[in-house]
N, CA, C and O atoms as CSV, one atom per row, in Angstrom:
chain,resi,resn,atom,element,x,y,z
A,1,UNK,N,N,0.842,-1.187,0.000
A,1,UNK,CA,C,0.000,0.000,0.000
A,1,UNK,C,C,0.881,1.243,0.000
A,1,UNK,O,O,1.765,1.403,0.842
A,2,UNK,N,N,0.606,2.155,-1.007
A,2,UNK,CA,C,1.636,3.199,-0.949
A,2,UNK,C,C,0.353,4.785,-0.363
A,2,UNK,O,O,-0.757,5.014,-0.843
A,3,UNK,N,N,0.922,5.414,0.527
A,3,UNK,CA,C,-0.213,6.224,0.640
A,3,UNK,C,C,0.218,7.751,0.470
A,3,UNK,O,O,-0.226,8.658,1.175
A,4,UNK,N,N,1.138,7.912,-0.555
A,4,UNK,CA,C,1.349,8.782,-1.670
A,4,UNK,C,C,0.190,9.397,-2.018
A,4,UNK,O,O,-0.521,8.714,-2.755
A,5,UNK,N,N,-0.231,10.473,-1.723
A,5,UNK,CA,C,-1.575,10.671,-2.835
A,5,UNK,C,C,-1.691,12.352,-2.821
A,5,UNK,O,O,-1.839,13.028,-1.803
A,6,UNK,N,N,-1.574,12.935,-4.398
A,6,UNK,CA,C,-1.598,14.145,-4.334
A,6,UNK,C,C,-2.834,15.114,-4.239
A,6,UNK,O,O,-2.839,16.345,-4.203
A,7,UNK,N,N,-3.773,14.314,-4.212
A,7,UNK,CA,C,-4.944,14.705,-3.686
A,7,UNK,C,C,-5.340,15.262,-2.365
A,7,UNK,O,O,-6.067,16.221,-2.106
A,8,UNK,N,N,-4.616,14.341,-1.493
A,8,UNK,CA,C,-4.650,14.721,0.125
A,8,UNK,C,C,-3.575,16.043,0.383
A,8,UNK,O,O,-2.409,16.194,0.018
A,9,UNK,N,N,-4.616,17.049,1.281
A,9,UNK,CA,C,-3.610,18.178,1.785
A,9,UNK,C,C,-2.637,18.277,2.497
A,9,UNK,O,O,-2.838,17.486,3.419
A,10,UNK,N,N,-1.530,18.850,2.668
A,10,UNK,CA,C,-0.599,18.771,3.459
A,10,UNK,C,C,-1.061,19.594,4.799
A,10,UNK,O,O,-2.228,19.806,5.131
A,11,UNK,N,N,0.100,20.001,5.480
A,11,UNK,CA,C,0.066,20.930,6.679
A,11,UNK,C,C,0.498,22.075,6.422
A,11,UNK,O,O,0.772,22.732,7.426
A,12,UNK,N,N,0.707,22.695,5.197
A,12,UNK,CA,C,1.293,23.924,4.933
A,12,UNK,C,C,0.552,24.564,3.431
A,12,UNK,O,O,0.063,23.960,2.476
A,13,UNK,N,N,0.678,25.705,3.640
A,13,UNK,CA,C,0.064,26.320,2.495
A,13,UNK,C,C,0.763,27.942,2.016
A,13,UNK,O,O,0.736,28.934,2.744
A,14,UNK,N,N,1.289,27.891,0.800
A,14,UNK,CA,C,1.717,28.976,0.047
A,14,UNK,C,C,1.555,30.345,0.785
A,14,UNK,O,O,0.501,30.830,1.196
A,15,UNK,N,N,2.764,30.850,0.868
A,15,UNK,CA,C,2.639,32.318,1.303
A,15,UNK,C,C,2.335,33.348,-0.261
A,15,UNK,O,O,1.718,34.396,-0.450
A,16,UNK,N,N,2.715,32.897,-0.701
A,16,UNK,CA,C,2.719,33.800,-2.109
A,16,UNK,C,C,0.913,33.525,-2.891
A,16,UNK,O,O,0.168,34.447,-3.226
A,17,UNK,N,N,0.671,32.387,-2.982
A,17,UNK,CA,C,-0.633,32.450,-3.506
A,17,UNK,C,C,-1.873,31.993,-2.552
A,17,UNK,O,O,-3.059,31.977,-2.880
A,18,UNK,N,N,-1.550,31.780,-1.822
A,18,UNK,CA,C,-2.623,31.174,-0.241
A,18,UNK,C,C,-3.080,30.101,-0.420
A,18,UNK,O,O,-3.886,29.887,0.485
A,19,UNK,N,N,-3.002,29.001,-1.323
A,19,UNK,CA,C,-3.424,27.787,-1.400
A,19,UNK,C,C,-2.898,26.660,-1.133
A,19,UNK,O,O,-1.746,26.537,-1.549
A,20,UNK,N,N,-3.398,25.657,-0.502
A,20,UNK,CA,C,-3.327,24.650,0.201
A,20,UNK,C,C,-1.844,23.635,-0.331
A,20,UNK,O,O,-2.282,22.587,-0.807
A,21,UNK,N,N,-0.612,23.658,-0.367
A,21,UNK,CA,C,-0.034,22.561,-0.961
A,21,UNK,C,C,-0.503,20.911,-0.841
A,21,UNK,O,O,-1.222,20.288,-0.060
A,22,UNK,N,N,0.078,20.655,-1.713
A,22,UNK,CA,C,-0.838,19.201,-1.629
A,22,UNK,C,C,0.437,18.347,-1.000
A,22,UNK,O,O,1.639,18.428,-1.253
A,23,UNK,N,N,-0.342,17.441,-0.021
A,23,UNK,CA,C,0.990,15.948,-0.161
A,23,UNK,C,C,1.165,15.215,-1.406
A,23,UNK,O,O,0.521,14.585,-2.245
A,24,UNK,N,N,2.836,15.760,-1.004
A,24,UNK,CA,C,3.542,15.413,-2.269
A,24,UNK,C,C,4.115,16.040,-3.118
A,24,UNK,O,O,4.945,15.573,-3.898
A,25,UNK,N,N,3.786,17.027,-3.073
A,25,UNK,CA,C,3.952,18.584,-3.918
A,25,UNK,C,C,5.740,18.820,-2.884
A,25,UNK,O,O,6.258,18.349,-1.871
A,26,UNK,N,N,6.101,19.877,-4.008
A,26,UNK,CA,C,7.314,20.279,-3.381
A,26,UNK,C,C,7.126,21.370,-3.083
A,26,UNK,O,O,6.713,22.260,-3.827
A,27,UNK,N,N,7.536,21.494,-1.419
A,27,UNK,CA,C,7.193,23.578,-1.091
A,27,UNK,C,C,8.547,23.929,-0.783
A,27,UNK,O,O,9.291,23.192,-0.135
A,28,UNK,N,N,8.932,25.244,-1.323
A,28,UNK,CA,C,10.275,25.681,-0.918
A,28,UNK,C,C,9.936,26.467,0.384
A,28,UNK,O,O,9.095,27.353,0.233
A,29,UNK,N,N,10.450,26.296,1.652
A,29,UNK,CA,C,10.748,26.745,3.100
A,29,UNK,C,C,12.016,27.576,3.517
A,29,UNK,O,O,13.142,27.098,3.383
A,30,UNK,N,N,11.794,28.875,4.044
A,30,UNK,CA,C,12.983,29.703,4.254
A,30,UNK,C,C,13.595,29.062,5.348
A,30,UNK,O,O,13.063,28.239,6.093
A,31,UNK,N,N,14.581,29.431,5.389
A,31,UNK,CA,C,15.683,28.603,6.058
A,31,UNK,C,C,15.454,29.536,7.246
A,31,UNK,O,O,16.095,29.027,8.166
A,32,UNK,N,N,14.914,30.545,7.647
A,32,UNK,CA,C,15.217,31.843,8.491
A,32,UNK,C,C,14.185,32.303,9.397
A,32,UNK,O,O,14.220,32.541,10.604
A,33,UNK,N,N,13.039,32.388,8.336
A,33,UNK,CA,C,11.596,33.047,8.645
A,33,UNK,C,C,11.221,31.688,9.185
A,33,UNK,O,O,11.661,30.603,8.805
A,34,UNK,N,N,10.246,31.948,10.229
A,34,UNK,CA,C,9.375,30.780,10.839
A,34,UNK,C,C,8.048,30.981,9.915
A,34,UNK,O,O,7.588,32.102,9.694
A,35,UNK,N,N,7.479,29.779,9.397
A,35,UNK,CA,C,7.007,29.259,8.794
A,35,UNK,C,C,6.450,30.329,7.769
A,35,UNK,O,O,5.475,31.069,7.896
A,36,UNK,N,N,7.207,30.223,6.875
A,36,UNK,CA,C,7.139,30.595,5.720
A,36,UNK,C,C,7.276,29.856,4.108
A,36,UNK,O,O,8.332,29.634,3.516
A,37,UNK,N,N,6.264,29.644,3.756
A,37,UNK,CA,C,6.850,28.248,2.664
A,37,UNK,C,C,5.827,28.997,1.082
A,37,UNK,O,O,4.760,29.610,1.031
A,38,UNK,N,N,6.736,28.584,0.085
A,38,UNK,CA,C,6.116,28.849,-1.247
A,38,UNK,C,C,6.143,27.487,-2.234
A,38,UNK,O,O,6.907,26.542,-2.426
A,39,UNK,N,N,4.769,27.985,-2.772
A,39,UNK,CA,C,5.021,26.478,-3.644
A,39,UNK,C,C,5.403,26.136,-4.800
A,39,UNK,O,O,6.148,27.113,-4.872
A,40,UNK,N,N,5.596,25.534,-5.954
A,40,UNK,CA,C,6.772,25.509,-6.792
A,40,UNK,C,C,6.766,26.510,-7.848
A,40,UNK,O,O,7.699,26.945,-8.524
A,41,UNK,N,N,5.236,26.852,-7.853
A,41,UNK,CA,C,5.178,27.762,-8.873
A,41,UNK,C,C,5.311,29.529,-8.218
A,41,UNK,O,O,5.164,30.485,-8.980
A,42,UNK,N,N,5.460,29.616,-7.458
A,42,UNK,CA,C,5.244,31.009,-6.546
A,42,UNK,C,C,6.975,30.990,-6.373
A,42,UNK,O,O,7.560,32.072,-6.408
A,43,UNK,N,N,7.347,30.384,-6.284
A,43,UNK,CA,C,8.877,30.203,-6.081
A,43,UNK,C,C,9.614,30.023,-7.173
A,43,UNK,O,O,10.839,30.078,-7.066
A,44,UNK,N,N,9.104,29.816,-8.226
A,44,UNK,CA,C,9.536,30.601,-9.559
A,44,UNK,C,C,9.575,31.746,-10.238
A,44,UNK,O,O,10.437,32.236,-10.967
A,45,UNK,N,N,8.237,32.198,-9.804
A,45,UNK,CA,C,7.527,33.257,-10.478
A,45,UNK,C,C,7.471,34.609,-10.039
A,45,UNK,O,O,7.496,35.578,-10.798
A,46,UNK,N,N,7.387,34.661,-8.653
A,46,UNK,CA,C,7.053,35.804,-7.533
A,46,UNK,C,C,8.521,36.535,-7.628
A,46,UNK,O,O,9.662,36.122,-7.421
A,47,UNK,N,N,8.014,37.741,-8.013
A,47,UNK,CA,C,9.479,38.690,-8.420
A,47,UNK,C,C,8.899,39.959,-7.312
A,47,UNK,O,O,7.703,40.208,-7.161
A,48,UNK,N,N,9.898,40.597,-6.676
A,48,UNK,CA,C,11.551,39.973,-6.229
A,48,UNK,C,C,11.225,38.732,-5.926
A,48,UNK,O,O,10.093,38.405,-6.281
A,49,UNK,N,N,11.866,37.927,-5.375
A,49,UNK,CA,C,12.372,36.749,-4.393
A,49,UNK,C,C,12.174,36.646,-3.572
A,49,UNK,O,O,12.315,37.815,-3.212
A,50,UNK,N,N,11.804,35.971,-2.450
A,50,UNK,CA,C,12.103,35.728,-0.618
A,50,UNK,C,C,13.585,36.209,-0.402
A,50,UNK,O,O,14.401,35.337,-0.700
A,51,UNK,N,N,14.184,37.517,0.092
A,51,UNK,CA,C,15.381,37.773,-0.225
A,51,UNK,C,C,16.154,36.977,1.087
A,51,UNK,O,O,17.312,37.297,1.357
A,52,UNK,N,N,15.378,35.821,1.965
A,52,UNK,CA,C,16.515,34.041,2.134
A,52,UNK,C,C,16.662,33.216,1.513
A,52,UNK,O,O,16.162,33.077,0.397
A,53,UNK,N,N,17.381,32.458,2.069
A,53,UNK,CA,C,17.201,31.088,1.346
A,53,UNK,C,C,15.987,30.154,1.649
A,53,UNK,O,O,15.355,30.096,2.704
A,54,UNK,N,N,15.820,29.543,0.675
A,54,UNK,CA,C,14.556,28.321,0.191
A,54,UNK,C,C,14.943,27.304,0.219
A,54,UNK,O,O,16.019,27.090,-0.340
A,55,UNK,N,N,14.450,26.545,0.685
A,55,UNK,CA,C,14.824,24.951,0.690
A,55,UNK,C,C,13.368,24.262,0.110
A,55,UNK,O,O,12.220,24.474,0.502
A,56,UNK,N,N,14.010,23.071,-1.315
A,56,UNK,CA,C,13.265,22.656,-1.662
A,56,UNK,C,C,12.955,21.401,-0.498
A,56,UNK,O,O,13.889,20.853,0.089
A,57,UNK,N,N,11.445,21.014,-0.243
A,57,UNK,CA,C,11.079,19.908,0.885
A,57,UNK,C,C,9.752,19.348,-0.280
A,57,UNK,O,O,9.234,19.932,-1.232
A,58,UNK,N,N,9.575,18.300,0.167
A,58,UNK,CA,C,7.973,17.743,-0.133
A,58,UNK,C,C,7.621,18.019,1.129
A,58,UNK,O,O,8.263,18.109,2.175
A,59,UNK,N,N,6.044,18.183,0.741
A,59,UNK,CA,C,5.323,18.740,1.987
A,59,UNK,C,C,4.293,17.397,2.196
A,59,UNK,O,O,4.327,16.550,1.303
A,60,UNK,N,N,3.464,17.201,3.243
A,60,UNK,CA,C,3.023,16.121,3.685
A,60,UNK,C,C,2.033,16.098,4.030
A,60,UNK,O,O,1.545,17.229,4.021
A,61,UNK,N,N,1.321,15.287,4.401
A,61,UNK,CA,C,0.179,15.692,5.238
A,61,UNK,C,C,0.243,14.209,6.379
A,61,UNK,O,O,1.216,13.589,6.807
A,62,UNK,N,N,-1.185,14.026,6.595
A,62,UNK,CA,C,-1.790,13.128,8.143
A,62,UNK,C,C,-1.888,12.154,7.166
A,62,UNK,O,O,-2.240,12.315,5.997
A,63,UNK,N,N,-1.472,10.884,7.858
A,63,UNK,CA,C,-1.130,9.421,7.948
A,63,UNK,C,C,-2.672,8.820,8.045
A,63,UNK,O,O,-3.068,8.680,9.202
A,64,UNK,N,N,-3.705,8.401,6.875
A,64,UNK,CA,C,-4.284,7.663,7.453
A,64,UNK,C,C,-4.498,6.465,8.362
A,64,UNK,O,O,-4.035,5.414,7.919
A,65,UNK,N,N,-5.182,6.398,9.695
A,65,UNK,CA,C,-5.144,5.226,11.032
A,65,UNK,C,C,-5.302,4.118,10.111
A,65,UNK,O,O,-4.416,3.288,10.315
A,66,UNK,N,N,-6.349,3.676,8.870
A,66,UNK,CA,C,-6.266,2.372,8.656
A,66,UNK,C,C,-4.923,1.865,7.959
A,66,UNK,O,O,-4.915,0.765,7.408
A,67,UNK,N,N,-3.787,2.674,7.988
A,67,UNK,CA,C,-2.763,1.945,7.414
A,67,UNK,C,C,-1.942,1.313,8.400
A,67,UNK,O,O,-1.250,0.329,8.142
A,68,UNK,N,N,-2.041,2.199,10.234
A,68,UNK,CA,C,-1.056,2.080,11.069
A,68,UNK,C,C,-1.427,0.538,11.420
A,68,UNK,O,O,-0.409,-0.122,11.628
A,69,UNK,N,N,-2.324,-0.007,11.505
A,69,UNK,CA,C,-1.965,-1.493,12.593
A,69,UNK,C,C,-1.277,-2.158,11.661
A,69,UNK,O,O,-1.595,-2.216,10.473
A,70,UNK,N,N,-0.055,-2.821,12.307
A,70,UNK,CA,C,0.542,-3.769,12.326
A,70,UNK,C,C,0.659,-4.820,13.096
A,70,UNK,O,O,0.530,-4.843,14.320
A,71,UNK,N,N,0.925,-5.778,12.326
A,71,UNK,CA,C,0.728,-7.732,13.044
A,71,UNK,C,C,2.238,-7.849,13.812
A,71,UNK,O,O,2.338,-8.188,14.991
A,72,UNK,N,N,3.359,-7.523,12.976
A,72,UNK,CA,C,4.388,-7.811,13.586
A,72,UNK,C,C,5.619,-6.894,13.549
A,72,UNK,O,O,5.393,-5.693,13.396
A,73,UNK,N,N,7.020,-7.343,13.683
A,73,UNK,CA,C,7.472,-6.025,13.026
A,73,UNK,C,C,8.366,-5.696,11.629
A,73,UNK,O,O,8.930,-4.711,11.151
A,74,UNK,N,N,8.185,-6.927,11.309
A,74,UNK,CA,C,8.577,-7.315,9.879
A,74,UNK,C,C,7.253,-6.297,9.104
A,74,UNK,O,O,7.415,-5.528,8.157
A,75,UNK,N,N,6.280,-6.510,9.658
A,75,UNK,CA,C,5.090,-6.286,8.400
A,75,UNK,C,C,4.919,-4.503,9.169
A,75,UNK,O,O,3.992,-4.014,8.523
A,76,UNK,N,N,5.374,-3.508,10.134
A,76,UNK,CA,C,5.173,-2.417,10.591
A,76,UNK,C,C,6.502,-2.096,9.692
A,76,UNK,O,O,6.473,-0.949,9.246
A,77,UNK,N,N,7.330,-2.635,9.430
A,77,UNK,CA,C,9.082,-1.843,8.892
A,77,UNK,C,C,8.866,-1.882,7.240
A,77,UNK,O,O,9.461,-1.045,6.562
A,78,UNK,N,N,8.258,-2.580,6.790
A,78,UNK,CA,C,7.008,-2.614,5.605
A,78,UNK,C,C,6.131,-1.467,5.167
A,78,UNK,O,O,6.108,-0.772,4.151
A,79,UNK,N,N,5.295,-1.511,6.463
A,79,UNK,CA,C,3.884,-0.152,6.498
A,79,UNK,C,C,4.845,1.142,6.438
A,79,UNK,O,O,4.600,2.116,5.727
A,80,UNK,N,N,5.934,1.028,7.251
A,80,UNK,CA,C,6.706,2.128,7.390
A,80,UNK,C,C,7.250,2.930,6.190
A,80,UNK,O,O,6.934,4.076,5.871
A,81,UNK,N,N,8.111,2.126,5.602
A,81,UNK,CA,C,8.842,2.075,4.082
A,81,UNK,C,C,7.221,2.863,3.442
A,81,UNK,O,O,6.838,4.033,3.419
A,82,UNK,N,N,6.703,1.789,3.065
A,82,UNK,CA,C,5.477,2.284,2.360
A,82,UNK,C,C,4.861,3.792,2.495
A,82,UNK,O,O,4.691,4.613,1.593
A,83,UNK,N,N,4.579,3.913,3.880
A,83,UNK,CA,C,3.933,5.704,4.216
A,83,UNK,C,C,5.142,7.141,4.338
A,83,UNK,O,O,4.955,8.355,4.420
A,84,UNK,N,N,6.326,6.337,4.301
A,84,UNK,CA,C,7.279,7.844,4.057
A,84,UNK,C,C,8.045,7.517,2.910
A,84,UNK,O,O,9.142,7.916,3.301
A,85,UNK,N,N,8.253,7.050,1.714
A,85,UNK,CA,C,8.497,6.777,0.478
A,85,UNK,C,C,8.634,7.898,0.004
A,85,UNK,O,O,9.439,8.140,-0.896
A,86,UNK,N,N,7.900,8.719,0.513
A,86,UNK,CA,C,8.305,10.522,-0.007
A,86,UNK,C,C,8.962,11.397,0.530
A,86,UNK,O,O,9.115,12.495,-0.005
A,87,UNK,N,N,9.453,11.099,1.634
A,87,UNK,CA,C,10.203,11.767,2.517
A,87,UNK,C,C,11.672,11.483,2.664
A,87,UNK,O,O,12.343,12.110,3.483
């Protein structure tokens, strides 16, 4: 089960255009400013610049519960691999 999905929202959303990044999406994050993040296209486009630095991150969101139970820990180091594959 891969639970990749760019449909689902992350926890962060564009300073430059105010919309929601998606999990999975790449948001660039100032290295400086507390929480400040742009998303790939605002961080191309938006003239001037964030005059810090940007760090490209994928952004994420909430872990659906029906993926967390695990039987053992062979099959949790599995679930694991599987739900941060993007990170």
């Amino acid at each position: 089960m891969n639970i990749y999905d760019i449909s689902r929202p992350s926890f962060w959303t564009c300073d430059g255009c105010d919309r929601s990044i998606r999990d999975g999406e790449y948001r660039h994050n100032c290295t400086i400013c507390e929480d400040f993040d742009y998303c790939e296209q605002c961080a191309n486009t938006i003239s001037p610049p964030h005059p810090h630095p940007m760090r490209e991150e994928l952004a994420y969101g909430r872990i659906p519960k029906s993926s967390i139970t695990a039987v053992d820990m062979a099959t949790g180091i599995e679930k694991a691999f599987d739900m941060y594959c993007n990170r």
